[in-house]
C-alpha positions as CSV (number, residue, x, y, z in Angstrom):
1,X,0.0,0.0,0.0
2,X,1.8,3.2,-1.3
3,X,0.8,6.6,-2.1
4,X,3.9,7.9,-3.7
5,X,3.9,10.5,-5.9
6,X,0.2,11.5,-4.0
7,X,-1.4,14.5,-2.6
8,X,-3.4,14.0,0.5
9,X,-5.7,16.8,2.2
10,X,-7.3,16.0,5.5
11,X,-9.4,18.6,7.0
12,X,-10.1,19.3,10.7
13,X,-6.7,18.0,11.3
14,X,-5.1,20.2,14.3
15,X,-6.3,18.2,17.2
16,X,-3.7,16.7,19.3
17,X,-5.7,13.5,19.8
18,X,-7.9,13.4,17.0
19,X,-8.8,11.3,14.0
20,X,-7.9,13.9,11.6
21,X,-4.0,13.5,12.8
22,X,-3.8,9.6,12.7
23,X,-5.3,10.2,9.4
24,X,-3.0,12.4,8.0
25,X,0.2,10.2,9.2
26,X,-0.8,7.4,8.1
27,X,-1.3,8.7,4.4
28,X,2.4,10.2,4.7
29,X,3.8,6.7,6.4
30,X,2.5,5.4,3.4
31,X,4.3,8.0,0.9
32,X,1.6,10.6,0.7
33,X,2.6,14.1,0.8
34,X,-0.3,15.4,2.9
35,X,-1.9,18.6,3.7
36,X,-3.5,19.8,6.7
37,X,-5.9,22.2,7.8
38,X,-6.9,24.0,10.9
39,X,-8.8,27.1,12.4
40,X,-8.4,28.0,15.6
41,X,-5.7,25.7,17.1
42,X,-2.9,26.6,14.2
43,X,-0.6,25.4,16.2
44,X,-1.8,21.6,16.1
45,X,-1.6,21.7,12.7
46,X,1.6,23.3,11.8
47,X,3.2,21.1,14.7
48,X,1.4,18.3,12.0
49,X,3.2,19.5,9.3
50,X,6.6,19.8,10.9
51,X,6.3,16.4,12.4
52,X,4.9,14.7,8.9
53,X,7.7,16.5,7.2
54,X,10.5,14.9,9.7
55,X,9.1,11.7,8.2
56,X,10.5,12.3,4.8
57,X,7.0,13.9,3.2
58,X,6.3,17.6,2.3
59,X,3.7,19.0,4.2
60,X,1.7,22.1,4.6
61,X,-0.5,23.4,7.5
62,X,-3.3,25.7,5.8
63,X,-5.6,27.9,7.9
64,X,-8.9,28.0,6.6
65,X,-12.8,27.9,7.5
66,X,-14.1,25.0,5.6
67,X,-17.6,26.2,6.2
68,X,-16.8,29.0,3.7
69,X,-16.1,28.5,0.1
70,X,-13.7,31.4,-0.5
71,X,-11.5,29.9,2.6
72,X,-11.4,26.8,0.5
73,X,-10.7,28.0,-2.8
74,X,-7.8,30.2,-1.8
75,X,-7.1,26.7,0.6
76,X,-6.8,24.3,-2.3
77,X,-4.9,26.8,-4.6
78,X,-2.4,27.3,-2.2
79,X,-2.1,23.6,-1.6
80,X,-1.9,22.9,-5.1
81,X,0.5,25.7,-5.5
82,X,2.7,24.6,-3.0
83,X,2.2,20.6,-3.0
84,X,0.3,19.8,-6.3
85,X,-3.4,18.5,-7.0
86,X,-5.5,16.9,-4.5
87,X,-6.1,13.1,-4.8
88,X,-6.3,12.1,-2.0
89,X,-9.2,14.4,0.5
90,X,-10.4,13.1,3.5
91,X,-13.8,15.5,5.0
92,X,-12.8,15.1,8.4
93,X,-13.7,18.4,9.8
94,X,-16.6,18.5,12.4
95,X,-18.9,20.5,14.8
96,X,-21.2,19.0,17.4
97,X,-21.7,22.4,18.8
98,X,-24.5,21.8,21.0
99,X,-26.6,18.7,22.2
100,X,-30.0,20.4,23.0
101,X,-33.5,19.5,21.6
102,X,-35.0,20.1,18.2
103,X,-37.4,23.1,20.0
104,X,-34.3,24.3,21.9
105,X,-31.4,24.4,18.8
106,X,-31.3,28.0,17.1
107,X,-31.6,28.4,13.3
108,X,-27.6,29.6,14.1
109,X,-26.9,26.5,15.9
110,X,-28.6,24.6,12.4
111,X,-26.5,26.6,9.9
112,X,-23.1,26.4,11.5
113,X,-23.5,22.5,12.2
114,X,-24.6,22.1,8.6
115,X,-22.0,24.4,7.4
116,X,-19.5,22.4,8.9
117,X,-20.2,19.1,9.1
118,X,-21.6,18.5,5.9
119,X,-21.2,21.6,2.9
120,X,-17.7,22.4,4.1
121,X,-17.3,18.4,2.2
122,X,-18.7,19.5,-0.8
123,X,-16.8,22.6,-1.0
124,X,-13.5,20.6,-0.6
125,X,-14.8,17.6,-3.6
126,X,-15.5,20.7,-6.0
127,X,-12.0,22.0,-5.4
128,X,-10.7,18.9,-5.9
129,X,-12.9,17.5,-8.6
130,X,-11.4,18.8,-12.1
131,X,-8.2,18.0,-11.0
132,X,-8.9,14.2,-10.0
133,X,-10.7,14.0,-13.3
134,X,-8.2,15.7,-15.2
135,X,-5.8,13.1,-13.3
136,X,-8.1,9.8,-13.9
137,X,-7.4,9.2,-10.3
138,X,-9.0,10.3,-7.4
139,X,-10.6,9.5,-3.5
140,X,-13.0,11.1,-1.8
141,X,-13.9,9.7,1.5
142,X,-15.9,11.3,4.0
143,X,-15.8,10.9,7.9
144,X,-19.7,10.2,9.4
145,X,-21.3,9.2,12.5
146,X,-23.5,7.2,14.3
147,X,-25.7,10.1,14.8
148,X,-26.1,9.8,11.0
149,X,-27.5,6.3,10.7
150,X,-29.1,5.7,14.1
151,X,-29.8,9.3,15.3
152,X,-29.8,10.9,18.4
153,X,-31.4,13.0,20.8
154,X,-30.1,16.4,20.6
155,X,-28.4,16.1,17.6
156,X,-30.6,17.1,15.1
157,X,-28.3,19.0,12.7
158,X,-25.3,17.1,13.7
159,X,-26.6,13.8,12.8
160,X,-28.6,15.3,9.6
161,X,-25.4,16.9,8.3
162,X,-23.4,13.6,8.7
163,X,-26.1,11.4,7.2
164,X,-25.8,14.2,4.2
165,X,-22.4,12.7,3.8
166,X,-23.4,9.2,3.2
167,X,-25.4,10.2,0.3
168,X,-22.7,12.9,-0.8
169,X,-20.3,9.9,-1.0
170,X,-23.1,7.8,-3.0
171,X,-22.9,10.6,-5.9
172,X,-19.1,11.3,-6.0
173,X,-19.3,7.5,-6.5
174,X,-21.7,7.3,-8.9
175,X,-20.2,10.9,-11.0
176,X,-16.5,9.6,-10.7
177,X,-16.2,6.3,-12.0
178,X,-15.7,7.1,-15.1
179,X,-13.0,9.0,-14.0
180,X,-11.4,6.5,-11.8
181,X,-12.9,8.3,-8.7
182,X,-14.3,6.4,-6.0
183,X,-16.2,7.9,-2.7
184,X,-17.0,6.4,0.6
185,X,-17.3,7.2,4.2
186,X,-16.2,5.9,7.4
187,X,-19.0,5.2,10.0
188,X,-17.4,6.1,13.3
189,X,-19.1,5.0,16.7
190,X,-17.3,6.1,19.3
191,X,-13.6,7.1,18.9
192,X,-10.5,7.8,22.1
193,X,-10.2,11.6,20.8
194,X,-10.1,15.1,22.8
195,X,-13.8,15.3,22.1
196,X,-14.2,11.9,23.8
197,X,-12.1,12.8,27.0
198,X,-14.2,16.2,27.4
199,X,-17.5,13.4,27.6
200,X,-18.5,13.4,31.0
201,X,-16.5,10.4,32.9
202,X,-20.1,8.5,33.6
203,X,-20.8,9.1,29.7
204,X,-18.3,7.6,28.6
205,X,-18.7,4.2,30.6
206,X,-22.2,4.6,29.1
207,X,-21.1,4.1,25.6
208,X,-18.2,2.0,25.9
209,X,-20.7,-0.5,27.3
210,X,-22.6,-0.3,24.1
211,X,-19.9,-1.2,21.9
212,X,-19.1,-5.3,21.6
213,X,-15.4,-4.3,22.8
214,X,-16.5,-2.6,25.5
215,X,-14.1,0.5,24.5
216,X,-14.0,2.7,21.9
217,X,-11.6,3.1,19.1
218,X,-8.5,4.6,18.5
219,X,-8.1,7.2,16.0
220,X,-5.6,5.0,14.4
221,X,-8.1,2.1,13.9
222,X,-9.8,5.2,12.5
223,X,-6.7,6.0,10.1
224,X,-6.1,2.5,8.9
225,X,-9.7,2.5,7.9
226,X,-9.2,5.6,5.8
227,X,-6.0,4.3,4.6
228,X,-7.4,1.0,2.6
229,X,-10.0,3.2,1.0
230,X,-7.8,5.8,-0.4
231,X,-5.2,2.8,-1.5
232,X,-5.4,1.0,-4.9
233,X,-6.4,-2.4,-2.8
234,X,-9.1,-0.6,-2.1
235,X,-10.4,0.7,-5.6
236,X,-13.2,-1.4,-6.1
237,X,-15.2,-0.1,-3.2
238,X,-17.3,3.1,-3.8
239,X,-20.2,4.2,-2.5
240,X,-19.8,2.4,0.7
241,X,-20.1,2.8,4.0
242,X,-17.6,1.4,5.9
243,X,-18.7,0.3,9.6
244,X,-16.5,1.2,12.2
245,X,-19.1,1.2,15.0
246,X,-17.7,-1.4,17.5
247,X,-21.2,-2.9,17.6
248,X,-22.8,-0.1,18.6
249,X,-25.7,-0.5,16.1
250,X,-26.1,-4.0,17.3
251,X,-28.4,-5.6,20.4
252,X,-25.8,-5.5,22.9
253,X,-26.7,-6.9,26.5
């Protein structure tokens, strides 16, 4: 599994613990040179950079707000500019803002959720679209939730921009094969991130209990996910959804 010779984006990538990171090492371990964003914690993403860039790889931390579409243009140019076209982009940016009931969430609270979660991806996979088909090679794969498939009380923009991705996915799938373009998402239950360790402690036994394993996931099972999709073992699945719930859509006792 190599990406030499391949340009990997991964958004929401500045976290010190989060899925975004493992993501965007494990592209570079693999050869990838790999791009980063962030927006207000800079400094986890350019510490990304340097540290992907100690590995061999060239690297650039961008600062940009996915949830506008000028941020993202000017984003992807200067990637491009400095690291060549996107193949490789991973939607992992995110918001779960607030966790209050559908009577009780703002219009506000709606739009930035939405705005995040779910059109900052499409921004990103029209950026990147004209070169992956000018390229006849291309992955799009888009980080979702269990709020997306199974819902959730209080997450009523959260969990409807997520399950937006699904179908988002479907149609890059559907509008890129003949371009060598596949799409797909990653269905994450519960993962060990710095969202997760802000969970209340009683929370978090709560879920872990749900899951078959009885703990959640590491961002790196995360990564390795996202690493067979965007590899050329992979190119045969599009359009998919892969599961990496830990059982948490099942009938646990």
């Amino acid at each position: 599994m190599s990406f030499e010779k391949k340009v990997a984006f991964v958004s929401g990538a500045s976290r010190p613990l989060g899925n975004g990171k493992a993501i965007a090492i494990a592209l570079a371990q693999r050869g990838a040179d790999v791009a980063v964003s962030g927006l207000r914690h800079m400094d986890g993403a350019m510490a990304l950079a340097d540290e992907i860039k100690a590995m061999g790889r060239k690297s650039v931390a961008v600062q940009m707000d996915v949830s506008k579409y000028e941020d993202v243009r000017k984003g992807f140019a200067r990637i491009k500019e400095e690291l060549g076209p996107v193949s490789i982009l991973v939607n992992n940016a995110a918001l779960m803002n607030h966790n209050v009931s559908i009577a009780k969430t703002t219009i506000e609270e709606w739009d930035d959720e939405v705005r995040i979660c779910l059109n900052s991806a499409f921004y990103c996979i029209k950026e990147a679209w004209n070169d992956m088909c000018a390229n006849q090679w291309g992955r799009v794969i888009n980080i979702t939730s269990v709020a997306a498939v199974l819902g959730g009380v209080g997450q009523s923009s959260y969990g409807s921009a997520k399950a937006g991705l699904i179908s988002l996915s479907k149609t890059v799938a559907l509008e890129g094969a003949r371009y060598n373009i596949t799409g797909n998402c990653v269905l994450i239950g519960i993962s060990e991130t710095d969202a997760y360790h802000k969970l209340p402690e009683a929370v978090q036994q709560q879920v872990k209990q749900m899951t078959v394993h009885k703990k959640p996931a590491q961002p790196q099972d995360v990564a390795n996910a996202v690493a067979f999709l965007a590899s050329e073992e992979g190119w045969y699945m599009t359009g998919a959804v892969m599961n990496m719930l830990g059982g948490l859509d099942l009938f646990v006792f």
